[in-house]
Every structure is written in C-alpha cells, then in structure tokens.
C-alpha positions as CSV (number, residue, x, y, z in Angstrom):
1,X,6.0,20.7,-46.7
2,X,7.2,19.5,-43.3
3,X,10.1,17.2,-43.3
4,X,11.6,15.2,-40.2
5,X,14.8,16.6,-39.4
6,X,16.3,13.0,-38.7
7,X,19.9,14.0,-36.7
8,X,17.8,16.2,-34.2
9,X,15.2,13.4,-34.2
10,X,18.0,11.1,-33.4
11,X,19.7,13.6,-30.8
12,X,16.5,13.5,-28.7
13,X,15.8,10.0,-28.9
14,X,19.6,9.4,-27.4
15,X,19.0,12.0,-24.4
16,X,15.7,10.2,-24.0
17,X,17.2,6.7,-23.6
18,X,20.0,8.6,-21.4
19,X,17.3,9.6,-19.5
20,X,15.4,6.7,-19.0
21,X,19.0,4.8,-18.2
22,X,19.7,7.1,-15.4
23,X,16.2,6.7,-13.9
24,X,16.9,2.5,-14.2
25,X,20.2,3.4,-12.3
26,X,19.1,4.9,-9.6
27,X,16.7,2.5,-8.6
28,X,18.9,-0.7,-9.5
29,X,22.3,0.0,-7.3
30,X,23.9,-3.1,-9.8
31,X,23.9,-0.4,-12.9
32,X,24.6,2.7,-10.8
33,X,28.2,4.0,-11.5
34,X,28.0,5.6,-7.7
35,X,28.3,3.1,-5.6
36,X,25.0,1.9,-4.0
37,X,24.2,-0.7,-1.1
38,X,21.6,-3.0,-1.3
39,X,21.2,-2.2,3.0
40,X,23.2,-2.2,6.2
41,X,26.0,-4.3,6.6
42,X,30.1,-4.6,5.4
43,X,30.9,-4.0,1.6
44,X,34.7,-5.0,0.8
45,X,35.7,-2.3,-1.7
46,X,39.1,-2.7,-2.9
47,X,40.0,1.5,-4.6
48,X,42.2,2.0,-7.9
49,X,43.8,5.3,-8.5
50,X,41.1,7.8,-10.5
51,X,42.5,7.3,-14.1
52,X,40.9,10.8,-15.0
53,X,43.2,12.7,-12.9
54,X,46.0,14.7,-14.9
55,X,48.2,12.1,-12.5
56,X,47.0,9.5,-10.5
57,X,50.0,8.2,-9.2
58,X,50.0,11.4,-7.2
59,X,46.2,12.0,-7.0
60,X,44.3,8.9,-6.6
61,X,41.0,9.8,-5.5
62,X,39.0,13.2,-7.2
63,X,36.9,15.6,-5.2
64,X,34.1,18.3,-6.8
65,X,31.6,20.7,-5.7
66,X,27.7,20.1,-6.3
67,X,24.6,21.6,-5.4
68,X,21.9,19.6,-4.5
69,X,19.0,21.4,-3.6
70,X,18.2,22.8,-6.5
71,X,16.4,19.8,-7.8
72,X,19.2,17.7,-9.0
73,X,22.8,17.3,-8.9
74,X,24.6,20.7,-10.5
75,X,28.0,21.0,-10.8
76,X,29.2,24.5,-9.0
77,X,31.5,26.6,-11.5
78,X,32.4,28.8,-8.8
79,X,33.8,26.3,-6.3
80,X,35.5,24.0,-8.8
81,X,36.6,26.7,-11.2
82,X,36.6,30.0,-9.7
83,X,33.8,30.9,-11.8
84,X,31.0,33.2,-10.8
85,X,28.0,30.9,-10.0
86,X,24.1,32.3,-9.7
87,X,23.2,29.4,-7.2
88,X,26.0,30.1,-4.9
89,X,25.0,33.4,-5.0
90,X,21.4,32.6,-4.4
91,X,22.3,31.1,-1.6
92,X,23.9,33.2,0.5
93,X,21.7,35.8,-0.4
94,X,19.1,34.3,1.4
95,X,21.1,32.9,4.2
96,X,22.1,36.4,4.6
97,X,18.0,37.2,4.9
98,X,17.1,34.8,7.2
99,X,20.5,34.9,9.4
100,X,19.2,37.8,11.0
101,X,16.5,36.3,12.8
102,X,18.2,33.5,14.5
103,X,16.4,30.7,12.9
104,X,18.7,27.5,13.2
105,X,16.1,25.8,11.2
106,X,15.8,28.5,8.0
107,X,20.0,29.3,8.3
108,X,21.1,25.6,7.6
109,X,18.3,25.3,4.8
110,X,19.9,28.2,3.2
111,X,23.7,26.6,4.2
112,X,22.1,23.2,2.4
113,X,21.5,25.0,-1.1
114,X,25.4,25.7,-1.2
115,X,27.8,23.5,-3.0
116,X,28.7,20.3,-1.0
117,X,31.9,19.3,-1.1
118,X,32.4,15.2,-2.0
119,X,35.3,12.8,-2.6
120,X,35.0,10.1,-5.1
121,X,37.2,6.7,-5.1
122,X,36.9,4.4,-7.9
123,X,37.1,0.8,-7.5
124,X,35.5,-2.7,-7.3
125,X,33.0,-4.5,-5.1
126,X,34.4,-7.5,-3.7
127,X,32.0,-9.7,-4.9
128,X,30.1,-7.8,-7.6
129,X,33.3,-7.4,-10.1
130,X,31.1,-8.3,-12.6
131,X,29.3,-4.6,-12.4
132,X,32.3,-3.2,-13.2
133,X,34.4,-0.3,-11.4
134,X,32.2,2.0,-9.3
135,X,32.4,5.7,-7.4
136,X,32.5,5.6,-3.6
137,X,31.3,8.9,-2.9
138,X,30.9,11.1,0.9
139,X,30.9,14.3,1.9
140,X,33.9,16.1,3.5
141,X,34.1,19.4,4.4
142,X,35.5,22.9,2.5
143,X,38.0,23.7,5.1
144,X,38.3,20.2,7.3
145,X,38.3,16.9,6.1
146,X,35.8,14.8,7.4
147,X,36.7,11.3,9.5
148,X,36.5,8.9,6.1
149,X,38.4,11.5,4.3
150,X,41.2,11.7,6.7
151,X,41.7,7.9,7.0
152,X,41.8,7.0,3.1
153,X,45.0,9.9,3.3
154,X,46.0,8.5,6.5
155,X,46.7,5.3,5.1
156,X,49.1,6.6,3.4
157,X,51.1,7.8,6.1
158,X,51.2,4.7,8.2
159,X,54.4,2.7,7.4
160,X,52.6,-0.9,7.4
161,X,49.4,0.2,5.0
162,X,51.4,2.9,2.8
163,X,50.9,0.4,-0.1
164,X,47.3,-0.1,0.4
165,X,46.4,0.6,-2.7
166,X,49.0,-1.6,-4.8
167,X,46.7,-3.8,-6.8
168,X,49.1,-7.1,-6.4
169,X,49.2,-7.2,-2.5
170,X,47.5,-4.5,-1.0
171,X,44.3,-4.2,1.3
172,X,40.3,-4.1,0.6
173,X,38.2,-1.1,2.3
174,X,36.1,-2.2,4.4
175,X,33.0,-0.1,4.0
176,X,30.3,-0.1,7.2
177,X,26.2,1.1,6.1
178,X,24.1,1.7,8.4
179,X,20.1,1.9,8.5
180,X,19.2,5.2,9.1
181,X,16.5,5.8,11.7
182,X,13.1,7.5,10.6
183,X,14.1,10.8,11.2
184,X,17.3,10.6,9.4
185,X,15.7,8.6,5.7
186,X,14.4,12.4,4.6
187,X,18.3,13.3,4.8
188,X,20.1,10.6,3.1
189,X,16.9,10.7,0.3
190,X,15.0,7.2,1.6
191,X,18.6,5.5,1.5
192,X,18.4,2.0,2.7
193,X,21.3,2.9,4.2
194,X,24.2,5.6,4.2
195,X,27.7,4.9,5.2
196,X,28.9,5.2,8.4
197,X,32.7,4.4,9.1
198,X,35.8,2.9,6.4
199,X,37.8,0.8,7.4
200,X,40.7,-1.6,6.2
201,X,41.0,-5.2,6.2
202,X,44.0,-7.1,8.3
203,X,44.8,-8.9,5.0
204,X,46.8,-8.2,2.1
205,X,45.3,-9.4,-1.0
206,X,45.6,-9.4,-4.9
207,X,42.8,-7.4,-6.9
208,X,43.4,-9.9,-10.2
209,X,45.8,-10.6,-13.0
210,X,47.3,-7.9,-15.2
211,X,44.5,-8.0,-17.4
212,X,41.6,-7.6,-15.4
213,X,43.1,-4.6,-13.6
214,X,43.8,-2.8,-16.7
215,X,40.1,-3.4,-18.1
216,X,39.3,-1.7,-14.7
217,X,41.4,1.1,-14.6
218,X,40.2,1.7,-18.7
219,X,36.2,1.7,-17.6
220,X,36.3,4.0,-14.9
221,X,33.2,6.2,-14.9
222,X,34.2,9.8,-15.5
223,X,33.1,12.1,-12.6
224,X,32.4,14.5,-15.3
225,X,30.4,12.8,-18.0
226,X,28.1,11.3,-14.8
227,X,27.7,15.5,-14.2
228,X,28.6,17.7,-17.0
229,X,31.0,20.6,-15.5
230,X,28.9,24.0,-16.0
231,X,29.7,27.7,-16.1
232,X,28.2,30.8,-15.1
233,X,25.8,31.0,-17.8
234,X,24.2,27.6,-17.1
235,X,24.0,28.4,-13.5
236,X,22.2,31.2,-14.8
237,X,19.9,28.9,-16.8
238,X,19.4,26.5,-13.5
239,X,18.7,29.1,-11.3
240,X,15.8,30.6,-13.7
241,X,14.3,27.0,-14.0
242,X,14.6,26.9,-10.2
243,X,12.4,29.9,-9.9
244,X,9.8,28.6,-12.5
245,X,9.3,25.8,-10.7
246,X,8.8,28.0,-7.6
247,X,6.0,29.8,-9.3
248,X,4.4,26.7,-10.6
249,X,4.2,25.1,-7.1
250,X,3.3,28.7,-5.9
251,X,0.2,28.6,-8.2
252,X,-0.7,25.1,-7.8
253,X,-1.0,26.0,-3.8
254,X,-3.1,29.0,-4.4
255,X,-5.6,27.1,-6.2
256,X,-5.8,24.1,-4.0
257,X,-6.2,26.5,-1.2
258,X,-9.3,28.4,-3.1
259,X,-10.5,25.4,-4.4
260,X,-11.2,23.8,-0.4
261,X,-12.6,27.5,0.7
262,X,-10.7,26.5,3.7
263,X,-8.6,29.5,3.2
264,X,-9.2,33.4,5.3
265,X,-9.4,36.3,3.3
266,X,-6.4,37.2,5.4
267,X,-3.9,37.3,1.3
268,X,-0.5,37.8,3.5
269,X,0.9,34.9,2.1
270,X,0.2,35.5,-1.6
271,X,1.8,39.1,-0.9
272,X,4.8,37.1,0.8
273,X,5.1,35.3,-2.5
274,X,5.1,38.0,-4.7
275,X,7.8,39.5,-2.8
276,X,9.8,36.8,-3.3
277,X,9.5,37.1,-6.7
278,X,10.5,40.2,-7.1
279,X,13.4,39.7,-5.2
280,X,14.3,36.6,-7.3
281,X,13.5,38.8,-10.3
282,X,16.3,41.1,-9.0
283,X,18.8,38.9,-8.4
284,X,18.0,37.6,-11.9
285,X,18.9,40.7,-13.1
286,X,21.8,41.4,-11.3
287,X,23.3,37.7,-12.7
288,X,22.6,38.5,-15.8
289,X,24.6,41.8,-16.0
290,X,27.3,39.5,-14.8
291,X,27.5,38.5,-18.3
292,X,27.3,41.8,-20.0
C-alpha cells in the first residue's frame, strides 16, 4: 500500500507557494523586498543601518557577491567566503578561451558570468511606508567603488551630513531612475528604469516615532534568506544544471533546424557543440575532485 507522506507533501507545497510569491514579487515592485520603481523619476528613500550586520552602528549598509548569468541569482562561495566556486571557475575558464582572439564582444560575456559585486541599504520609501523596509541595491566594483557607492560613505565624511542617517533629524536619499533607451532594456532585464545618480535632500527630517522605527529596523529583509548563501558543492550542483540546460537548448536547435530542411549538410556546428561538451564534461570532473 501507498501512503502520502504528509510533512514532505507539506514541504513542497510551502516551496511551491514560495515560488509562486517570488514570481508575484517580481512583477508587483509594492511586494518586492528589492527595491523596485514603478518608472523614471525621484524616489525619497530615507536608509536605516542593516540590522543583520554583526554591528551596524559600524556597518550600516551589507555588500555580497552574485552571479547572474547562470539563470538566476546564485550566491558566489568563493568571493563572499573564500570558498572554491565551480561557476567562478567556469568563468574564467572560458574568458581564458575566448581572450585570445580579441573578441571585445565574447571577453565581456565571459567577464558577465563572474560574480557581480552589489551593495544593499535598507530603508523606507517616502511615501510607500506602508510596504515596509526595502533593499536598495547597485553594483560597485571589486577593487573601486562605483560613484553611488562612494557618496553613501562620503556622507559620512562631510561635517554637515555626518549624521545623515540619524533617524530623528537626519536626511532622505534622493534616488534619480532613468528610462533606459532601447538598446540599454536587454541590460538592466526590460527595467522600466534603472537608477542613475543618489543624492541627498537640503532638509533634515524625522523618519517617525520610536515605535515605528523599531518595527522597521525588526522587519528588515535578510540579504540571506532573499538568496540562500551556497558552498562549493552547490555551485557544483548549479553549474551541472547550467550545462543540462545547455544541452536541452542544444537539442531543441538541432531539431528545429532539421525539421525546416533549411539547414547544409555542412555538421560543423553540431561538432562545435560536442566539443563543448566534452570540455564542460572536463571541467565537471575536475570540480568534482575538488571535493574528494
């Protein structure tokens, strides 16, 4: 006899309605915990210190490592943990391959499947408390901050907005989005627009009573629940699905092209595939001896 196992029938059903939560999120910006704009145009965001952090007072904002390219967001192990990580690896192998030739275009598709380096700040939408505390996240660079990450510490330094933080009396953010033109929606994923410059306002102001700061500063999204930290095992795992789904779409191509009899009998392209796959077969197998 066949009897429901009820707790994993339960387990599934709760990553099912995660699931379909995040999918609601990411089109509705209102339930996002990253912070979304609805378009172009000024967004007064006033930040809190990341209660995560092992100390906030001293480290208010949180930065991590993902890769993006790999069809979803993956945390890297080896950027934010010094672990070894099969898609970094990945990577540069084939940044190595292609660097040879010269190829501008093939080198920075290679650079684009490293880990990206972002900054989160937590905070509220002037104007959209009611959503709750969200994650203003950009990109910044490995070894150079980029502009936006430079000012939000450069406030700091500045004797009259040192304090711009201080929930009772200090300043908003003033957060510019732009539209991006038609060749630049393909990069920031059909955005309706991506943010362009921070900024702070000229006036001091209070973020609320006692009470409603603390219910912010105890609902902060966690950085880490939104994407689970991973090791080098798991990158393992992502990788291999990676390469699945390469063969999939390799086979689906094949038989479209068969199917139209548009196709030469000219079969360099299969044999181009199939040497890709041996090579990602290799560097399968040399990952995996990583882990004994």
């Amino acid at each position: 006899m066949i009897k429901v196992n009820v707790e994993k029938l339960k387990k599934n059903l709760e990553n099912k309605l995660k699931e379909e939560e995040s999918k609601g999120a990411a089109k509705d910006p209102t339930k996002s915990p990253i912070l979304k704009p609805f378009g172009p145009g000024k967004i007064n965001f006033r930040a809190i210190p990341y209660l995560h952090n092992e100390d906030p007072t001293n480290d208010p904002f949180v930065e991590r490592y993902y890769h993006y390219k790999f069809g979803g967001t993956f945390y890297c192990p080896k950027e934010n943990d010094g672990q070894q990580c099969a898609l970094c690896d990945y990577a540069w192998q084939e940044y190595n391959k292609v660097k040879p030739t010269g190829n501008k275009d093939l080198m920075k598709a290679a650079l684009d499947k490293t880990a990206q380096k972002h900054v989160f700040v937590a905070g509220v939408i002037r104007g959209r408390e009611a959503e709750g505390v969200k994650l203003l996240k950009f990109k910044t660079g490995k070894r150079k901050m980029s502009e936006n990450h430079e000012k939000i510490w450069g406030w700091f330094l500045n004797k009259s907005t040192e304090n711009w933080m201080d929930y009772e009396n200090g300043y908003d953010m003033i957060l510019n989005y732009k539209e991006p033109s038609a060749g630049q929606k393909k990069l920031f994923n059909n955005a309706p627009a991506f943010l362009n410059d921070i900024d702070l306002d000229r006036d001091r102001t209070s973020l609320g009573d006692k009470e409603t700061v603390k219910k912010y500063f105890e609902t902060t999204p966690n950085i880490d629940e939104l994407y689970e930290p991973t090791d080098t095992a798991k990158s393992i795992e992502m990788l291999e699905k990676h390469f699945e789904y390469l063969k999939r779409s390799a086979v689906s191509t094949a038989a479209a092209e068969t199917a139209s009899n548009e196709s030469s009998d000219d079969s360099s392209d299969l044999e181009v595939s199939g040497e890709e796959l041996d090579d990602q077969k290799a560097t399968m197998d040399k990952l995996k001896a990583l882990l004994g």
